[in-house]
matplotlib code that plots the C-alpha trace (Angstrom):
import matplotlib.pyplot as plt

x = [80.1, 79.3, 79.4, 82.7, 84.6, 83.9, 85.0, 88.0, 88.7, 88.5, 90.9, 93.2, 93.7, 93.3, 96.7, 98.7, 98.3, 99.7, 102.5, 103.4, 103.3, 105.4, 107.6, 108.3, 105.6, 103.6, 101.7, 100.8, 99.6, 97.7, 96.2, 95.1, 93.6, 91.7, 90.4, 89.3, 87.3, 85.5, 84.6, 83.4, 81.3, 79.7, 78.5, 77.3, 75.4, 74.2, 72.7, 71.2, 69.5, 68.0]
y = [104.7, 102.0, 98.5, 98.0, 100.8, 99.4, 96.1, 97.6, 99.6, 96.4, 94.1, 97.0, 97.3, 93.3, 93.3, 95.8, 94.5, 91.2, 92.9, 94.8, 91.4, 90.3, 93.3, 92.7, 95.3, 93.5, 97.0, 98.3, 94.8, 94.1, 97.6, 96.8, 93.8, 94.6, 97.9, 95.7, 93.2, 95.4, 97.5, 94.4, 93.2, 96.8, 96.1, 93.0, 93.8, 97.2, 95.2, 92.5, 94.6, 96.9]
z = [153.4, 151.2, 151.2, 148.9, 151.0, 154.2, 153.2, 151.6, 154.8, 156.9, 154.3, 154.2, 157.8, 158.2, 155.3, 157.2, 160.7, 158.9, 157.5, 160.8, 162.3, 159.7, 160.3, 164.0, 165.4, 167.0, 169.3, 165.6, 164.0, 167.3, 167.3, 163.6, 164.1, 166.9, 164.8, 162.2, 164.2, 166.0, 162.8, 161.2, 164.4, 164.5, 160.8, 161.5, 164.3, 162.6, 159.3, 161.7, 164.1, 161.4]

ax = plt.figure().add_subplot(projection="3d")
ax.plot(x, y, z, "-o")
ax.set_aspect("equal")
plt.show()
């Protein structure tokens, strides 16, 4: 996976949980917020350990 997918993976799933909260479901948007957090911490912590 490169660099420009993950990112676009992470905003993608950052933009929906937004709209879910938006939306009124708030299991959904809280499900894709935490996804995206943690998938962004793993990356971090993958590039700075390496």
């Amino acid at each position: 996976m490169t660099t420009f997918t993950r990112d676009l993976l992470i905003s993608l799933m950052f933009i929906v949980g937004i709209v879910g909260f938006i939306s009124g479901e708030f299991i959904i948007s809280t499900v894709l917020f935490a996804s995206a957090a943690i998938f962004s911490n793993v990356y971090l912590n993958r590039q700075f350990y390496s």
